[in-house]
C-alpha positions as CSV (number, residue, x, y, z in Angstrom):
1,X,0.0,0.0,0.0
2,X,2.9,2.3,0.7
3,X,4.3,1.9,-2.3
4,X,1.1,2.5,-4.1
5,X,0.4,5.6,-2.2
6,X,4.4,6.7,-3.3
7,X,3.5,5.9,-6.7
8,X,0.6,7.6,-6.9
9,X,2.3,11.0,-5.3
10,X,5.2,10.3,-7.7
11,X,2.7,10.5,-11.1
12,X,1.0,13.6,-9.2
13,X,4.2,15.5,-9.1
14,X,5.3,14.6,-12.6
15,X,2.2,14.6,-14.6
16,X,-0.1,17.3,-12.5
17,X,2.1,20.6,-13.5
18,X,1.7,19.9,-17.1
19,X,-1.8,18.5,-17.2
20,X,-2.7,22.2,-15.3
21,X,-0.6,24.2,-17.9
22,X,-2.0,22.3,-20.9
23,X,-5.8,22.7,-19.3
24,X,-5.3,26.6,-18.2
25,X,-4.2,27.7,-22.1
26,X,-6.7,25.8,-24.0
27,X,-9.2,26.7,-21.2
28,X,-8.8,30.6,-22.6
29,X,-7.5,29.9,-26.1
30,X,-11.3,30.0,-27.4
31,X,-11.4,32.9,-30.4
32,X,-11.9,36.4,-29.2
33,X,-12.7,38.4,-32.7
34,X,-12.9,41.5,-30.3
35,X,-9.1,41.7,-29.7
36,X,-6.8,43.9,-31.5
37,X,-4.8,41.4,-33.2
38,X,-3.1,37.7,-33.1
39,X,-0.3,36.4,-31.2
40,X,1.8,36.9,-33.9
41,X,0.9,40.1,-34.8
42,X,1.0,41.8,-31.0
43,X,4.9,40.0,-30.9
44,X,5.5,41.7,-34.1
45,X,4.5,44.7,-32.8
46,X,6.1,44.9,-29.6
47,X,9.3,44.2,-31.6
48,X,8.9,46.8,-33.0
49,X,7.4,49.2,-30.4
50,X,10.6,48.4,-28.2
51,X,12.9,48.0,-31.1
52,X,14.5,44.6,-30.6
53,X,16.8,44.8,-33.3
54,X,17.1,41.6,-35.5
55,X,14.8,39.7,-33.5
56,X,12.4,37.8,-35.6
57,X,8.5,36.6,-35.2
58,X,8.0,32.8,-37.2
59,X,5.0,30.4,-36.8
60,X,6.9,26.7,-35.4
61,X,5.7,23.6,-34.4
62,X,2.3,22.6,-32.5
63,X,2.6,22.8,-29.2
64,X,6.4,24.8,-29.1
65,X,6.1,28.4,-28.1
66,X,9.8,30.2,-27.3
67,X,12.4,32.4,-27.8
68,X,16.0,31.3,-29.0
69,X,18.7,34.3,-28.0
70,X,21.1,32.2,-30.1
71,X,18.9,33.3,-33.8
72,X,17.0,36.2,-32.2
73,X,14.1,34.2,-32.9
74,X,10.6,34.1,-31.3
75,X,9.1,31.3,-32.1
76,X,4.9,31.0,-31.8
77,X,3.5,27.6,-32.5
78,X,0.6,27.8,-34.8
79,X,-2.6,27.9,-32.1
80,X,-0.7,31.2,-30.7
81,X,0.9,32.7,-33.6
82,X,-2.2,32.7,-35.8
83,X,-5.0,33.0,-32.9
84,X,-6.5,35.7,-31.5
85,X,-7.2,34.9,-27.6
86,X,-6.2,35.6,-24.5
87,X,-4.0,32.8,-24.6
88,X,-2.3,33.7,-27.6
89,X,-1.7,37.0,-26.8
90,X,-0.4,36.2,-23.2
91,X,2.3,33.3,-24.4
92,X,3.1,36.0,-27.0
93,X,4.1,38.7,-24.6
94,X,5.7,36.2,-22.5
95,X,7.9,35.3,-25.4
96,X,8.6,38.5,-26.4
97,X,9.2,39.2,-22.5
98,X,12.5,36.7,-23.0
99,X,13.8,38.7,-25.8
100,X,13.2,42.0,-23.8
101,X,15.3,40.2,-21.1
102,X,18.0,39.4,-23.5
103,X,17.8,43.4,-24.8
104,X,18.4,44.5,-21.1
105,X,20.9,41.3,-20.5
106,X,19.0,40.5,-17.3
107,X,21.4,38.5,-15.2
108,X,19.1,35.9,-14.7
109,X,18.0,35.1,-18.3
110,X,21.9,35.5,-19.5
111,X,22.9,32.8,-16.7
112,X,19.5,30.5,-17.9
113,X,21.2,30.1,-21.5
114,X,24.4,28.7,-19.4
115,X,22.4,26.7,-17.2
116,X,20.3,25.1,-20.6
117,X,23.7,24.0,-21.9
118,X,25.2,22.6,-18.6
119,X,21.8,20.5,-17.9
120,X,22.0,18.9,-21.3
121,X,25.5,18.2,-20.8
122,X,25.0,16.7,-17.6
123,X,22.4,14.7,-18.9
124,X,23.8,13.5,-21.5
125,X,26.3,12.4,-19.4
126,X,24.0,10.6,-16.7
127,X,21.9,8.6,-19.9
128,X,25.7,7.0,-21.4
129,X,26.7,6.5,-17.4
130,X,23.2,4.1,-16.9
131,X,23.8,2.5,-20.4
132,X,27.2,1.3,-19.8
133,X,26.5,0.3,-16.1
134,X,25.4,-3.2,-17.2
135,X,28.7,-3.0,-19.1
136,X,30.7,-2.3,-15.9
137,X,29.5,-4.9,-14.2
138,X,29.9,-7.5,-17.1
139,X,33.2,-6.5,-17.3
140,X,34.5,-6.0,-13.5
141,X,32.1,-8.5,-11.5
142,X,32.4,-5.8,-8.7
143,X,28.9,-5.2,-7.5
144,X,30.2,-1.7,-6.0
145,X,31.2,-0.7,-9.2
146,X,27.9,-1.2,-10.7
147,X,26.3,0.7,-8.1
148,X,28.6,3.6,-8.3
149,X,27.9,4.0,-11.9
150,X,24.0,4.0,-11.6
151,X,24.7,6.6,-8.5
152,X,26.5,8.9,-11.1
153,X,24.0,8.8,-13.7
154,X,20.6,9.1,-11.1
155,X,23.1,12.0,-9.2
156,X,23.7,13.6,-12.8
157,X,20.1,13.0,-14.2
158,X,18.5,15.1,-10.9
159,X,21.4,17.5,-11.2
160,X,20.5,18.5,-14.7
161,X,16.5,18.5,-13.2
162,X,17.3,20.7,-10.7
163,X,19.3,23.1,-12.9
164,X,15.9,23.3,-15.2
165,X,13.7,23.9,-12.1
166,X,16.4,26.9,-11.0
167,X,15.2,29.0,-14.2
168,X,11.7,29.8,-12.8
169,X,12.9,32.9,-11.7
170,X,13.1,33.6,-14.9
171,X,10.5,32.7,-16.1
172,X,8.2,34.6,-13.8
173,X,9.9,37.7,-14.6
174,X,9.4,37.8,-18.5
175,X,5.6,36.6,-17.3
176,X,4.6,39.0,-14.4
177,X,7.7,41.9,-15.3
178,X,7.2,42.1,-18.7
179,X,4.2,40.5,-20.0
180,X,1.7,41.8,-17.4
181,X,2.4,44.9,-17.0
182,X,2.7,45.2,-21.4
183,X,-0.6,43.4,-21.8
184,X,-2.0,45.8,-18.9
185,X,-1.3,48.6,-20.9
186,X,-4.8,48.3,-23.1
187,X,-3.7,45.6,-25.1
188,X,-6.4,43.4,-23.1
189,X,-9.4,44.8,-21.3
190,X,-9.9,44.8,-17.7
191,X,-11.9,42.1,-17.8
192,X,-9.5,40.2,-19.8
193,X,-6.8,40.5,-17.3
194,X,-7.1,37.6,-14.7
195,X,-7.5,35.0,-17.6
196,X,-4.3,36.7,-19.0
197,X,-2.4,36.3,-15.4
198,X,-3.8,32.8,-15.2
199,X,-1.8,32.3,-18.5
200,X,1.4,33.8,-17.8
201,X,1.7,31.5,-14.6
202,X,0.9,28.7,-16.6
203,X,3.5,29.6,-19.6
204,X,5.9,30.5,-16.8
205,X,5.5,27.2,-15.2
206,X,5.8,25.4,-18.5
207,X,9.8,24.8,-17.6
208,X,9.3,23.2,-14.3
209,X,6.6,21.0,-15.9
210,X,8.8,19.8,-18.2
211,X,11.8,19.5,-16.0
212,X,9.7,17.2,-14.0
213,X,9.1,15.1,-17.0
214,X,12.5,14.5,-17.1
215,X,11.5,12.5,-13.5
216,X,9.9,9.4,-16.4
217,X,13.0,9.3,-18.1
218,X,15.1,8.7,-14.8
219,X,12.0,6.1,-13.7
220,X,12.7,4.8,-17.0
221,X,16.5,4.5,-16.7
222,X,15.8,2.6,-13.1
223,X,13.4,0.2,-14.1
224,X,15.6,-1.0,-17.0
225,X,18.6,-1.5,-14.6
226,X,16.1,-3.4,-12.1
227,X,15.3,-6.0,-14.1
């Protein structure tokens, strides 16, 4: 039963922060023919309005909404690039909120490109440590030395987690620093503006959420090595 119980707490924490993100966008992604303008078009706009030089606006894939500092790109998948609703518009201006961060070189957002590249190394790193345990112990016949290998790659795969989950800071700054206040300025309606904060939480959380999916591919790693 404990076990279970711990299983049951484990797929709340991995799967409950993206079911919540995924259900607060499409809960206010419904077509609003009343705003001023799309996703799309309001990023193109505030490129302009704040002149982010060389930074781009393209439609990419379903379901992928960022900014990349590396092409000066702001990427809108499809749903928020071509809609007009509050969800559109919000994950808009929280996109363009990164590339205002990148403008100012905001300490925290310079350091998050770092910390990307240092958690994919580490992972990276952690996956070929778990594949070659078996490996290890085929080759040694040292039981320790098996178990020192699968500590370095579980060690490494958290360690890369936990430099995901340390970007939130971020995150909640190009959502409630930049967005907000942007959106606030008449681009939404009063009324609008709680659906649009619910929004920016969610797109700010979309990080962790995904840094917590990361916790499957560890479960995966440890059940392969159990059997």
């Amino acid at each position: 039963m404990v076990f279970v119980i711990l299983g049951l707490l484990i797929l709340v924490l991995v799967f409950g922060p993206q079911i919540w993100v995924k259900r607060t966008i499409k809960l206010h992604s419904g077509d609003r023919p009343d705003l001023q303008g799309t996703g799309g078009e309001l990023a193109e706009h505030l490129v302009e309005r704040f002149g982010l030089k060389g930074v781009k606006v393209v439609k990419g894939n379903q379901g992928e909404d960022f900014y990349n500092p590396e092409d000066f790109v702001i990427s809108l998948s499809p749903e928020n690039y071509d809609g007009r609703s509050v969800s559109a518009v919000a994950v808009a201006a929280h996109e363009t909120g990164h590339a205002l961060q990148h403008q100012e070189k905001h300490a925290g957002f310079m350091l998050r490109q770092r910390r990307i590249r240092l958690a994919m190394t580490i992972e990276r790193f952690s996956a070929m440590a778990l594949m070659i345990t078996p490996l290890v112990f085929a080759l040694t016949r040292v039981p320790h030395s098996m178990l020192l290998t699968v500590l370095i790659g579980v060690s490494g795969m958290l360690a890369a987690i936990w430099v995901q989950m340390i970007n939130l800071p971020v995150e909640l700054d190009a959502s409630f620093k930049k967005a907000l206040p942007i959106l606030a300025e008449g681009y939404l309606s009063e009324k609008d503006m709680p659906a649009a904060r619910e929004v920016l939480k969610a797109a700010a959380m979309t990080y962790v959420a995904a840094a917590l999916g990361s916790l499957l591919n560890l479960g995966r790693w440890i059940a392969i090595l159990r059997r």
